[in-house]
Structures are given as structure tokens and as C-alpha cells.
N, CA, C and O of each residue as an XYZ file, in Angstrom:
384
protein
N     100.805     82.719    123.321
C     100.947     83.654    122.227
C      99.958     83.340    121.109
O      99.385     84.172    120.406
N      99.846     82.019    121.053
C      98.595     81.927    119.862
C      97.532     82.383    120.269
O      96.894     83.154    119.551
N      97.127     82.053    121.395
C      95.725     82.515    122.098
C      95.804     83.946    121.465
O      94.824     84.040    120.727
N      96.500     85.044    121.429
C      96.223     86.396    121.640
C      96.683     86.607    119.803
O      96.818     87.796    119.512
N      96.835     85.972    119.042
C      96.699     85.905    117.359
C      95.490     85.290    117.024
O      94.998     85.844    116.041
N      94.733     84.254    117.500
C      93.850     84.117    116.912
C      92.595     85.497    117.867
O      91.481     85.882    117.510
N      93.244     85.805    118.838
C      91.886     87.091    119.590
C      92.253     87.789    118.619
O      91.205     88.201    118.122
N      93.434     88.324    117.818
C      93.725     89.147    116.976
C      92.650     89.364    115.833
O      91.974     90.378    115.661
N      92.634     88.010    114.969
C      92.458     87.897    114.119
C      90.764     88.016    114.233
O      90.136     88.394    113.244
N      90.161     87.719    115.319
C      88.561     87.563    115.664
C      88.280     88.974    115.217
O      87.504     89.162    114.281
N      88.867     89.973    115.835
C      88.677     91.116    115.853
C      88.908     91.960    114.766
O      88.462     93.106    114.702
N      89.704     91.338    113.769
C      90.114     91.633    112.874
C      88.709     91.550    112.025
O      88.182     92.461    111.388
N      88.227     90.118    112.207
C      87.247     90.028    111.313
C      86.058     90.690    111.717
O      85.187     90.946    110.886
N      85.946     90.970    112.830
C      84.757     91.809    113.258
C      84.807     92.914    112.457
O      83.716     93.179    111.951
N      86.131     93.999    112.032
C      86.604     95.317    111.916
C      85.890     94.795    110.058
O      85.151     95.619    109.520
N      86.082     93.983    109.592
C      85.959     93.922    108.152
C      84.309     93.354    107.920
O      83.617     93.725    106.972
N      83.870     92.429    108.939
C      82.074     92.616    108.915
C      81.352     92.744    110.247
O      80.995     91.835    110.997
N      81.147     94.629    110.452
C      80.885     95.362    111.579
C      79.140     94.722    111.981
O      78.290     94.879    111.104
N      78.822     94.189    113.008
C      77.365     94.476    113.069
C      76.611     95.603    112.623
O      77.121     96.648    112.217
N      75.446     95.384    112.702
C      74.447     96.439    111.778
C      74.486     97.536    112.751
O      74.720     98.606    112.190
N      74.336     97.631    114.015
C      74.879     99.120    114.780
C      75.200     99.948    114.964
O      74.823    101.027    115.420
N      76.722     99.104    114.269
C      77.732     99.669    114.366
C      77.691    100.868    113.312
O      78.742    101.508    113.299
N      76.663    101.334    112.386
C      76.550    102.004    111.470
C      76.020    103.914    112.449
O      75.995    105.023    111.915
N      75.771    103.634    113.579
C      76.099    105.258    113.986
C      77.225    105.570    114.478
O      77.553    106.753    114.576
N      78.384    104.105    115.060
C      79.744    104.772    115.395
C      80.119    105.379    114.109
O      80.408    106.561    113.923
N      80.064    104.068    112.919
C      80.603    105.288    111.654
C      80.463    106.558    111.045
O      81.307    107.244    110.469
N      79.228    106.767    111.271
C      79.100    108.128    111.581
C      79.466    108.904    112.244
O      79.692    110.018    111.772
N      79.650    108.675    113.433
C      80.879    109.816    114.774
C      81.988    109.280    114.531
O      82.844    109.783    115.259
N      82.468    108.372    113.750
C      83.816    108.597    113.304
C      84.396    109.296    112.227
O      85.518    109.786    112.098
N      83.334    109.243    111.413
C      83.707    109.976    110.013
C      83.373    111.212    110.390
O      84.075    112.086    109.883
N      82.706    111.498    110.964
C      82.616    113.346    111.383
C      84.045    113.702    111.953
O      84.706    114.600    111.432
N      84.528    112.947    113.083
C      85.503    113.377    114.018
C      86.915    113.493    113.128
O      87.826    114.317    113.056
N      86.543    111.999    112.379
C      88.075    112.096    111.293
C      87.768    113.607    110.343
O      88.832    114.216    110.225
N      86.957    114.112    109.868
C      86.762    115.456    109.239
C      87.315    116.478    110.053
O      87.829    117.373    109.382
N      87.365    116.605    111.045
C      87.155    117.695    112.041
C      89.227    117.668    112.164
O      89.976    118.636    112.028
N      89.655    116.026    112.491
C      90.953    116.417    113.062
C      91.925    116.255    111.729
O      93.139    116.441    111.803
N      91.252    115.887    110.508
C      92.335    115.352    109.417
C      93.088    116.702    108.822
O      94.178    116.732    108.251
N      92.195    117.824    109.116
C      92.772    119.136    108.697
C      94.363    119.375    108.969
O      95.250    119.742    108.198
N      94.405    118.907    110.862
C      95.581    118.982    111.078
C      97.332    117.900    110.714
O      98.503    117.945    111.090
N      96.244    116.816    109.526
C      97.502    115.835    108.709
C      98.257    116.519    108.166
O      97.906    117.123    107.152
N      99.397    116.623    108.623
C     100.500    116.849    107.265
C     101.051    115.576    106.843
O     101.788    114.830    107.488
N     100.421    115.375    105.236
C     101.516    114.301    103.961
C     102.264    114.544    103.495
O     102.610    115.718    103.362
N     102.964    113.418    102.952
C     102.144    112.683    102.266
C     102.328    111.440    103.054
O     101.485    110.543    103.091
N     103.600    111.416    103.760
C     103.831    109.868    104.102
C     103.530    109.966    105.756
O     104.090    110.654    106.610
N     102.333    108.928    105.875
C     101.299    108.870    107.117
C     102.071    107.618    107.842
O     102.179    106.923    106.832
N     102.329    107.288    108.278
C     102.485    105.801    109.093
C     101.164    105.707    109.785
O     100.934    106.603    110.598
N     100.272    104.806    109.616
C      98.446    104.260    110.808
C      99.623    103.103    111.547
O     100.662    102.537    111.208
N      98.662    103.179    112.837
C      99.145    102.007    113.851
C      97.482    101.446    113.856
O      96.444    101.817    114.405
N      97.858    100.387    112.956
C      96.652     99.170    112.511
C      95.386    100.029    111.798
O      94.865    101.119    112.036
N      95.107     98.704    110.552
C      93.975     99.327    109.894
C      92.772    100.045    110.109
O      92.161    100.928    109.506
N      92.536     99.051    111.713
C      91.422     99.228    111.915
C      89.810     99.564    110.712
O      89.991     98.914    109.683
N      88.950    100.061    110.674
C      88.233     99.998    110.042
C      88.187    100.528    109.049
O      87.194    100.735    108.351
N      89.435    100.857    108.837
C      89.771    101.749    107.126
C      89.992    103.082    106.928
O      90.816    103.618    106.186
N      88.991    103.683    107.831
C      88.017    104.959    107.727
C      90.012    105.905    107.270
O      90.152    106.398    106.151
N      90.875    105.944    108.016
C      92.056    106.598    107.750
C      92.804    106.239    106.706
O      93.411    107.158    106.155
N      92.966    104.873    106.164
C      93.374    104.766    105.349
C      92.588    105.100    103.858
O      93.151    104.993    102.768
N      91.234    105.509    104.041
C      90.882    105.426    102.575
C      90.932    107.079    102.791
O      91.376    107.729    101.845
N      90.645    107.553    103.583
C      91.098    109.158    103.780
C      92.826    109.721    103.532
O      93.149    110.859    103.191
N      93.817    108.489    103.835
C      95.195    109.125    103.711
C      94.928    109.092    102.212
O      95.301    110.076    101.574
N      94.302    108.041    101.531
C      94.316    107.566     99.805
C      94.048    108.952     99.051
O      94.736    109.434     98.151
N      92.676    109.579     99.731
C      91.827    110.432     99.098
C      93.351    111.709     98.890
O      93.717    112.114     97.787
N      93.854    112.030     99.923
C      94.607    112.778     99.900
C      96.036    112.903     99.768
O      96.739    113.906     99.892
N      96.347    111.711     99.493
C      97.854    111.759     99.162
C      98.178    111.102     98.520
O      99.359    111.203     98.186
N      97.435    110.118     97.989
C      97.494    108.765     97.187
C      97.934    107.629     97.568
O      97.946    106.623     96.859
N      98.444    107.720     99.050
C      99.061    106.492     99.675
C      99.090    106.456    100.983
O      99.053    107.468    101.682
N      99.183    104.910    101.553
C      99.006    105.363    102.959
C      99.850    104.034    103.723
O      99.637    102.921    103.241
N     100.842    104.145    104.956
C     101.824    102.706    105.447
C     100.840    102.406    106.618
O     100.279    103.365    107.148
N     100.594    101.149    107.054
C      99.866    100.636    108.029
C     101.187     99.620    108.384
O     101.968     99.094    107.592
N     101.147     99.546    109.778
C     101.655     98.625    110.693
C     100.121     98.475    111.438
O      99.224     99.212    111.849
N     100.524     96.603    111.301
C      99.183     95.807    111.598
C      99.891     94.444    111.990
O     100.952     94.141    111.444
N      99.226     93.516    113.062
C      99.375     92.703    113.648
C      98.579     91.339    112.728
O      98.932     90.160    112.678
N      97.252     92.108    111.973
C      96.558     90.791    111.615
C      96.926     90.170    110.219
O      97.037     91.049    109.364
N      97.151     88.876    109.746
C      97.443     88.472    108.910
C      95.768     89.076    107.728
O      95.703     89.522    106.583
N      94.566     88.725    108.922
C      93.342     88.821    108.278
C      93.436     90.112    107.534
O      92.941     90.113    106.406
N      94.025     91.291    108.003
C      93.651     92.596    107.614
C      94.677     92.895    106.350
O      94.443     93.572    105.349
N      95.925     92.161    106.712
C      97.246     92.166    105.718
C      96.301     91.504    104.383
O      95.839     92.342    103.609
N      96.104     90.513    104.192
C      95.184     89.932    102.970
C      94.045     91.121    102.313
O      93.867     91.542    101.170
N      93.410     91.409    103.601
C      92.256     92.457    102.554
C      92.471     93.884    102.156
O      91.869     94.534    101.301
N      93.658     94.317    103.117
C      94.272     95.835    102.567
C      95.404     95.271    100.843
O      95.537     95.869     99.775
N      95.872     94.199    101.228
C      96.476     93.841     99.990
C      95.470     93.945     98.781
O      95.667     94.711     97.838
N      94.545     93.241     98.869
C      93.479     93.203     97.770
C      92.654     94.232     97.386
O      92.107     94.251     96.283
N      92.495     95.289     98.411
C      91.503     96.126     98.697
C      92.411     97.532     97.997
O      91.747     98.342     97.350
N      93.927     97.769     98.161
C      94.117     99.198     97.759
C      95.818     98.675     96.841
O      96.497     99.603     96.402
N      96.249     97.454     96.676
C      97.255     96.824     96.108
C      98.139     97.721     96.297
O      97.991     98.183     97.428
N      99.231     98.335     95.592
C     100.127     99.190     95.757
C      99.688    100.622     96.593
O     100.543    100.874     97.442
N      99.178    101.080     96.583
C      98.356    102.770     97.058
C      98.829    102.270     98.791
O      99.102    103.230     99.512
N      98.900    101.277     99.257
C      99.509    100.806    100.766
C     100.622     99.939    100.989
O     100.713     98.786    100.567
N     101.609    100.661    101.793
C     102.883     99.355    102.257
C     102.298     99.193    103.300
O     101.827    100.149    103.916
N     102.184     97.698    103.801
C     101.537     97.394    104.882
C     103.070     96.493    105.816
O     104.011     95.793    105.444
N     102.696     96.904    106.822
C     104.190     95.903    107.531
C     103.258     95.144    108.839
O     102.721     95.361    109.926
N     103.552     94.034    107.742
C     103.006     93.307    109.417
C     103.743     92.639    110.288
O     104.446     91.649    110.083
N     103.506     93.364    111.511
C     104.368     92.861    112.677
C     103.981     90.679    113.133
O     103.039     89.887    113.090
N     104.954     90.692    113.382
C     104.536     89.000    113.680
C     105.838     88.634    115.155
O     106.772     89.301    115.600
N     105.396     87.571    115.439
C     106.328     87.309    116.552
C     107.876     87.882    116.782
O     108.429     88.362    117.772
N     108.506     87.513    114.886
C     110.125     87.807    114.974
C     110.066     89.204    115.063
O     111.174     89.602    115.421
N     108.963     90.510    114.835
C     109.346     91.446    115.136
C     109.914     91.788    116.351
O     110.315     92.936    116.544
């Protein structure tokens, strides 16, 4: 079980410093999130994991708030710091 928290957390940190590349997925992601966010109804979103933000700073733009269920402690720390109250974050851990 640790083995697959610290793979967690690797990935975690990848998601928060993307290689330089990775800058045309963000682009076909931020188009695609345009295209399907029409069909969000808010205000209260539940995300299954932060992943690279791109939804949560989009639920922000539009509703003022946004709940993430997330596995990484890494991502729990920087959504804490990064949007403070504007996110309830629940992070799942073993006793879940």
C-alpha cells in the first residue's frame, strides 16, 4: 500500500510541475473543457481528483467554489494554499 502512495504522490508532483510539452495537451484540454463545461450545472460540482486544476479553476470562475476528492496528500497542501476556502477538499486515505 505504500508503494502505490508514494506512485501517488510522484504523479501528483508531476500534475503540479508538467514538462515543457506538456504545454499543447493544455491546450486540447482547455479547448475541450470549453466545449463540454456548457453542459455543468452549479453550483456544487464534486471533481474526482485535482488533477491539473484546469476544472477546478473553471468550477471557481463560475460558481465561486469547487469539492475535490483526492488521494494525494501533495495536491491536498497546494489546493489548500492555492484557492483556501473557494475548495473543500476530502482526502481519501487508507481509513476511507
Amino acid at each position: 500500500m505504500k508503494e502505490n502512495k508514494l506512485n501517488l504522490e510522484r504523479i501528483a508532483h508531476n500534475y503540479l510541475n508538467p514538462p515543457s510539452f506538456h504545454k499543447i495537451d493544455v491546450k486540447i484540454q482547455l479547448n475541450d473543457l470549453e466545449k463540454i463545461y456548457k453542459y455543468v450545472k452549479g453550483p456544487n460540482i464534486l471533481e474526482m481528483g485535482y488533477g491539473d486544476g484546469h476544472w477546478t479553476r473553471k468550477n471557481i470562475e463560475c460558481f465561486g467554489k469547487s469539492n475535490i476528492v483526492d488521494a494525494s496528500e501533495t495536491l491536498s497542501k497546494f489546493v489548500e494554499s492555492e484557492y483556501g476556502n473557494k475548495v473543500k477538499y476530502y482526502e481519501l486515505t487508507n481509513d476511507n
